[in-house]
C-alpha positions in Angstrom: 98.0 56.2 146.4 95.3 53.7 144.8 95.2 50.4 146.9 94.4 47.6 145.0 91.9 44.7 147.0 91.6 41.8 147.0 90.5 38.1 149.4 92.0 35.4 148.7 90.5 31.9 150.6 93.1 29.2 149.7 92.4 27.0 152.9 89.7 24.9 153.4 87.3 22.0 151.7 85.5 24.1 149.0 81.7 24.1 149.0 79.5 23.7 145.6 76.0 25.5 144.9 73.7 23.8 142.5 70.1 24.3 141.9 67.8 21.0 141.3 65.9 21.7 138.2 61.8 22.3 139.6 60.6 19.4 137.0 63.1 17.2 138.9 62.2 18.7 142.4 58.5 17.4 141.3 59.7 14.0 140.0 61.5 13.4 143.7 58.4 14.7 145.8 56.2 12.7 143.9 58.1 9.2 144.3 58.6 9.9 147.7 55.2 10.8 148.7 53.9 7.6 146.5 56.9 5.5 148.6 56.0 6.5 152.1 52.0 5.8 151.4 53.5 1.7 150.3 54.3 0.1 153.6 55.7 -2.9 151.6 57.8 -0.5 149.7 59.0 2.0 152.2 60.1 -0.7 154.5 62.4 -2.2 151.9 63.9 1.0 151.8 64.1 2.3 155.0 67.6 2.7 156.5 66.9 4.9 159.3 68.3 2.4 161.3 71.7 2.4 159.6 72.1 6.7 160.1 72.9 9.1 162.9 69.6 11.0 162.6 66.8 11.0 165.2 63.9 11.8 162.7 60.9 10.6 161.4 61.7 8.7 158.4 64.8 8.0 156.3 64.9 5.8 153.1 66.9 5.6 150.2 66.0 6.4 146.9 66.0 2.9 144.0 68.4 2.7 141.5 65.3 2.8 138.9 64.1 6.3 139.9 67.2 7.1 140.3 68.5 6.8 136.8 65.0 7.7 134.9 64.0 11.1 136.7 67.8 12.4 135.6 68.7 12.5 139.4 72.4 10.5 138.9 72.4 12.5 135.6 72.4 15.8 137.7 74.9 14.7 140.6 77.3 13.7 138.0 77.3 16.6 136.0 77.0 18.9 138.8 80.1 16.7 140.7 82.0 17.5 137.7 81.5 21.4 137.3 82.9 21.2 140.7 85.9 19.4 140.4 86.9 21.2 137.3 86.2 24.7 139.0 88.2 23.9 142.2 90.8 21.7 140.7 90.8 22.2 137.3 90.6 18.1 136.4 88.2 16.7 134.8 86.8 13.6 136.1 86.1 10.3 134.1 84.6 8.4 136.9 81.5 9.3 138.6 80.1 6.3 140.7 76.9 6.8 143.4 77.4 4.6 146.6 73.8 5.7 147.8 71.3 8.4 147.7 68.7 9.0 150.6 65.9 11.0 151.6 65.2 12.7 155.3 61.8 13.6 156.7 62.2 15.5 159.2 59.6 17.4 162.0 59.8 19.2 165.2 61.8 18.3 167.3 64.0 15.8 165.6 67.2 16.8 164.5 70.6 15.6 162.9 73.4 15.5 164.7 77.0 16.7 164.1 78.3 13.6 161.5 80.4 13.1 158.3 79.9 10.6 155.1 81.8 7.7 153.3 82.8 8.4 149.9 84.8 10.8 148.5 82.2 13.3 147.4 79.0 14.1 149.2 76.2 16.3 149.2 72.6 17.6 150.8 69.5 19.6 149.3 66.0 20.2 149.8 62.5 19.2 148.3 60.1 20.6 151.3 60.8 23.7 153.6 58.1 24.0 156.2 56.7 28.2 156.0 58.1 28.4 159.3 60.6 26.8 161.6 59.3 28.3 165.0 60.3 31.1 166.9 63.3 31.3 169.3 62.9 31.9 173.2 65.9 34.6 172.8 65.9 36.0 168.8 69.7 37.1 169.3 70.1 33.1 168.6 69.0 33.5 165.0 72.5 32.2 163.8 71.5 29.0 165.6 68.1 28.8 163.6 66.1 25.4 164.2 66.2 23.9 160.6 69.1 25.3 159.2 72.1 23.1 157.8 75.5 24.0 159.1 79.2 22.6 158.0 81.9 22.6 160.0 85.7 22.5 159.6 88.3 23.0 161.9 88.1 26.0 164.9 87.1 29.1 165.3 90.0 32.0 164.6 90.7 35.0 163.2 89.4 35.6 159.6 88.5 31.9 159.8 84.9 31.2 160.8 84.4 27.4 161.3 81.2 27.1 160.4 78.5 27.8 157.8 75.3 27.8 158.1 72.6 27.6 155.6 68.9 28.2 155.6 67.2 25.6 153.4 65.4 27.0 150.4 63.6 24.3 148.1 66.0 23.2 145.1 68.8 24.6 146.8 71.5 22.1 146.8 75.1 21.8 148.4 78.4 19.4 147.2 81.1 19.1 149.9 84.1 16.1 150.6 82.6 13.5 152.2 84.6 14.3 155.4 83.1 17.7 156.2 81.0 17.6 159.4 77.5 18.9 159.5 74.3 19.1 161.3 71.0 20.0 161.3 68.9 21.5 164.0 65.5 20.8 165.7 62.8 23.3 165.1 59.2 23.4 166.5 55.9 25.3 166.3 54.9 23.5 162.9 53.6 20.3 161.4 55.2 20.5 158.6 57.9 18.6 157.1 61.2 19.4 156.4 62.4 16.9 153.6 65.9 16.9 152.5 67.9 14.5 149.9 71.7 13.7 150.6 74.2 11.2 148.6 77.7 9.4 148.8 79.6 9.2 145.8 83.1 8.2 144.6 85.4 9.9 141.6 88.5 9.0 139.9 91.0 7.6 142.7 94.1 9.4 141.4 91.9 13.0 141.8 90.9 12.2 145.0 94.0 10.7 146.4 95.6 13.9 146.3 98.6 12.3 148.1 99.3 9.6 145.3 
């Protein structure tokens, strides 16, 4: 008898893959290194103060490079693909709350949080060449660096967690209420610089309970 496979994942928030253009990957790294060398400018946009992270430097992104480098242009398109893949709806409503930008070095970290919104999302501009080594290398799942979501707990052919190693234009769209963190690394100077956003869509999409 031929047996016939296949998986079929019908619980849990869904997870979207895009990749950042490089041009636009360029346009980002360049404002922001050109923002953090303007005191006057980078404390206008600092909000560090306002997130749960204990790194270097956070600050959001203006609404004018925002709109020119084709940033809000790729979040809403790529919100869309998303929506119309999982759900199979087609938004008419796009609006971004806020967009940011992390620095991050050794030893700082991210801990476990969640966003406002209904639609949110992380990437990455800078990946140092190395995130250190571990003491004990059988904790490679646990890699310094990496990004993991979380939902729910642990069980059988349900994982609660996902982790992902950052890879430069790599970016990831997930409900606003999936948790996620971001561990410390060491042994390197380099920075770490990722790019997140909160977002809203249609209401009568997103209020799936009416």
């Amino acid at each position: 008898m031929k047996n016939n496979y296949g998986l079929i994942k019908p619980f849990g928030p869904s997870i979207f893959k895009a990749k950042i253009p490089d041009e636009l990957v360029k346009k980002l790294n360049d404002y922001i290194d050109k923002t953090i060398n303007n005191e006057e400018q980078f404390k206008e946009l600092d909000v560090g103060k306002t997130l749960v992270g204990d790194v270097k430097q956070e600050f959001r992104l203006d609404k004018k490079i925002v709109e020119e480098s084709g940033w809000l242009k790729f979040l809403g398109d790529s919100v869309a693909a998303w929506i119309y893949r999982d759900m199979e709806q087609k938004i008419s409503e796009f609006k971004l709350i806020e967009t940011w930008v992390v620095r991050q070095f050794k030893n700082e970290y991210n801990p476990i949080h969640w966003h406002s919104g209904h639609v949110s999302g992380a990437g990455f501009l800078k990946v140092p060449k190395t995130f250190g080594k571990h003491y004990q290398e059988n904790k490679a799942n646990y890699r310094g660096g990496n990004l993991d979501l979380i939902d729910g707990s642990r069980r059988f052919l349900s994982p609660s967690r996902y982790p992902i190693e950052p890879k430069v234009g790599d970016f990831y769209f997930f409900p606003h209420y999936l948790m996620h963190t971001v561990y410390p690394f060491k042994d390197t100077d380099d920075e770490r610089r990722s790019i997140s956003f909160n977002g809203l869509i249609d209401n009568k999409i997103f209020n799936i309970f009416g």
